[in-house]
N, C-alpha and C positions, 0 to 999 in steps of 0.2 A: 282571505280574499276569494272570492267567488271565482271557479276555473272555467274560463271562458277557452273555445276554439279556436285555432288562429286566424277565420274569417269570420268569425263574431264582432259584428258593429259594437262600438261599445261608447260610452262620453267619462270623457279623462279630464282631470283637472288636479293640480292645476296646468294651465294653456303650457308652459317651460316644461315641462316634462314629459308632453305627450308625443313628441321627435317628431318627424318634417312632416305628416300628414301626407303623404305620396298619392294617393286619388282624391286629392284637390291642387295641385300643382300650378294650376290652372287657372285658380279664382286670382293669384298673380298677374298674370300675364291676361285673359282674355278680355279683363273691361281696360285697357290701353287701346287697343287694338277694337275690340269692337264699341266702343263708344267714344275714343279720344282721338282715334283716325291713326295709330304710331303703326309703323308700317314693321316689319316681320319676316326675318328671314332662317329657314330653320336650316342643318346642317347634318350628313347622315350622320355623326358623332351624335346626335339629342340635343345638340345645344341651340338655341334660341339666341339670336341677336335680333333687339327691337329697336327699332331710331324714334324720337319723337318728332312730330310734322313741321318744328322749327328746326330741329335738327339740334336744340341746344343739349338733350340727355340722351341715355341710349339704356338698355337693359339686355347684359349679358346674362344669359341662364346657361350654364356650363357643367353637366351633370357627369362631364369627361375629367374635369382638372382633377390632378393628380393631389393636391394642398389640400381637398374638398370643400372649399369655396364655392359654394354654388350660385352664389347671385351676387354681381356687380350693376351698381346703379351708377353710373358714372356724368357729372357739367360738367361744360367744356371751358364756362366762361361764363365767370371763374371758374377755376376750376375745384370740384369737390368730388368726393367716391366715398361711397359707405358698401361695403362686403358683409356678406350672411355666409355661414359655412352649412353646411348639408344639414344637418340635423333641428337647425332654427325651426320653428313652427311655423307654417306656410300664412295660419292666420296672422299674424304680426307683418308677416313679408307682404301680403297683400295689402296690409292697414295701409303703409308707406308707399308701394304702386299707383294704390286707389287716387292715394292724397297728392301724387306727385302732379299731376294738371293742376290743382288749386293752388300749387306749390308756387307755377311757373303763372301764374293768372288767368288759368282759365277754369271758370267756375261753373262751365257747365254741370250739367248733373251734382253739382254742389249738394241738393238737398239730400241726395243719394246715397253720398258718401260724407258720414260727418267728421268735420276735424278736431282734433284734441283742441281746449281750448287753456289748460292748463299747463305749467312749466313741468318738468322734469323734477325737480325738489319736489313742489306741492303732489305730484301723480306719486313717486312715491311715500311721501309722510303720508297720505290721504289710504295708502293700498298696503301700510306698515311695513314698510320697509325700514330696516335699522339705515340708521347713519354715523359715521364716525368720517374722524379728519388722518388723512393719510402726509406723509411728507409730500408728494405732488398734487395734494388735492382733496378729494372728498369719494366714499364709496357709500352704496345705498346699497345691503345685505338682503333678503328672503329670509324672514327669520328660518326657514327651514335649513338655511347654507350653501341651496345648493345654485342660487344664481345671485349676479350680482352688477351691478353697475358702477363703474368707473368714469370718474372724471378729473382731470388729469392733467398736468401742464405739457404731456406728451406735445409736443411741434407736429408732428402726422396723424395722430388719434388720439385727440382728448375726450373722444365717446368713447368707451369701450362696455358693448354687456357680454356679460361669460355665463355658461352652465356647466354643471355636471355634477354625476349622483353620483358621491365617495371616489371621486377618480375612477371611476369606472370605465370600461371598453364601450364605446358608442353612444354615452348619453352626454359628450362634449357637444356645444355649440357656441359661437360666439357671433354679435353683430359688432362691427367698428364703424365708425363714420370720423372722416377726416376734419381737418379746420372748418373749413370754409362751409361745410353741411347746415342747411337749417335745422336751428336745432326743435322747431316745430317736427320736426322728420323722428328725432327722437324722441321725444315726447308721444309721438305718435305711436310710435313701435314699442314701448314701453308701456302705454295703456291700453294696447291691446295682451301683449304679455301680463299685465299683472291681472285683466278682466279674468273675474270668478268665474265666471260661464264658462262652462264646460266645452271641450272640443270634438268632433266626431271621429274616432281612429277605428279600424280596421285591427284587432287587439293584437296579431300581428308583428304589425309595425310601430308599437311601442316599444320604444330600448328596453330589454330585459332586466337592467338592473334600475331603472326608473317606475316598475311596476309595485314595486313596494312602498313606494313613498306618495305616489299619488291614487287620486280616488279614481275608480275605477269602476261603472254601474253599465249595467246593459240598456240599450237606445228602445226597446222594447220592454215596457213596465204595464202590469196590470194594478188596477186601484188608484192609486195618487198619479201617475204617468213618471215618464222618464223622468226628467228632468228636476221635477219636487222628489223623484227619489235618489237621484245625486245630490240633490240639497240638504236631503236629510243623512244624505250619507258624509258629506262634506262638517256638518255639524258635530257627528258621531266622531269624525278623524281630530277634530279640535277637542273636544272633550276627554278621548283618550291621550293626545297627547299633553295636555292640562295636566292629564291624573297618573302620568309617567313622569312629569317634572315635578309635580307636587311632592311625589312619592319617591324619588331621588333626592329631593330637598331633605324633606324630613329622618332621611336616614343618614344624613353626613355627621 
């Protein structure tokens, strides 16, 4: 892997492994507030509590809790809450902000912000995720291992998505959403997670032990440009690891 400095912009994929995106925090939180009118109240602790203009949801951003849960989306009526812990990729957490007005029927800027229109199975058979049947239910795998989806007869979270690289120190994350959550809301947050598009990280603030597993190309490329050179790097990751399982196979 190319050794980048720790303020080297860089584009990381896949989107699950690239940890919270911390200078876009933002893309979250500012299109409620500046285009959906939800009103905003910040706290010296950093936390953000957002109300929407009906008053029916509200957006805790809590970058103090101790649990490292950092974002609660909480209705009121009915009630429903889906939590992100600190390390979620901020790109996913905004898919779900973005979408939350189309959520509740207001379709303004609708063209702006597009919504998944497929279920949670098909998004991932369609993005290969494995699937098998568990005794409470059903789990959609990364063939890589390291993130996963649960669904669940759980009574309080039959969403659950998990991550982390070999149980490693800081590259856990988890989203939950309770009963009553639409489950367009997960669907959403899961095809932006599984989206191959690369994400923009500050090399940083990638979890240290997440940097081996994903692709990792500098946001400044001469010849092809950025982006076709993560794509060609992303092909290169699949091909090696093709020719590591090939080559495991044939030696047993």
């Amino acid at each position: 892997m190319t050794q980048f400095r720790p303020d080297d912009r860089v584009l990381v994929s896949p989107r699950y492994l690239a940890g919270t995106g911390f200078s876009r925090l933002r893309d979250a939180i500012s299109p409620l507030t500046g285009l959906f009118g939800w009103t905003s109240e910040r706290l010296v602790t950093g936390r953000v509590l957002l109300n929407s203009p009906c008053h029916e949801m509200f957006l805790d951003f809590a970058p103090d809790r101790q649990d490292g849960m950092w974002w609660t989306l909480a209705h009121h009526e009915p009630y429903w809450q889906a939590e992100f812990s600190r390390q979620t990729p901020v790109e996913a957490i905004a898919a779900i902000t973005q979408a939350l007005p189309q959520v509740l029927g207001d379709h303004r800027h609708a063209d702006r912000i597009p919504l998944a229109t497929e279920d949670v199975a098909h998004i991932a058979k369609t993005s290969g995720w494995d699937l098998s049947k568990t005794a409470s239910g059903v789990t959609w795998t990364f063939p890589d291992g390291h993130c996963a989806v649960e669904h669940t007869t759980n009574p309080e979270h039959p969403w659950r998505i998990v991550h982390s690289v070999y149980d490693g120190f800081d590259t856990h994350w988890s989203a939950t959403f309770t009963r009553d959550a639409p489950q367009q809301l997960v669907a959403q947050f899961l095809a932006h997670v599984s989206d191959e598009t690369p994400v923009e990280r500050r090399f940083a603030d990638i979890p240290v032990l997440a940097r081996s597993s994903a692709v990792i190309t500098p946001t400044h490329s001469s010849g092809l440009g950025p982006h076709t050179a993560h794509a060609m790097a992303q092909v290169a990751q699949v091909l090696a690891t093709d020719s590591r399982a090939s080559t495991s196979r044939s030696t047993r």
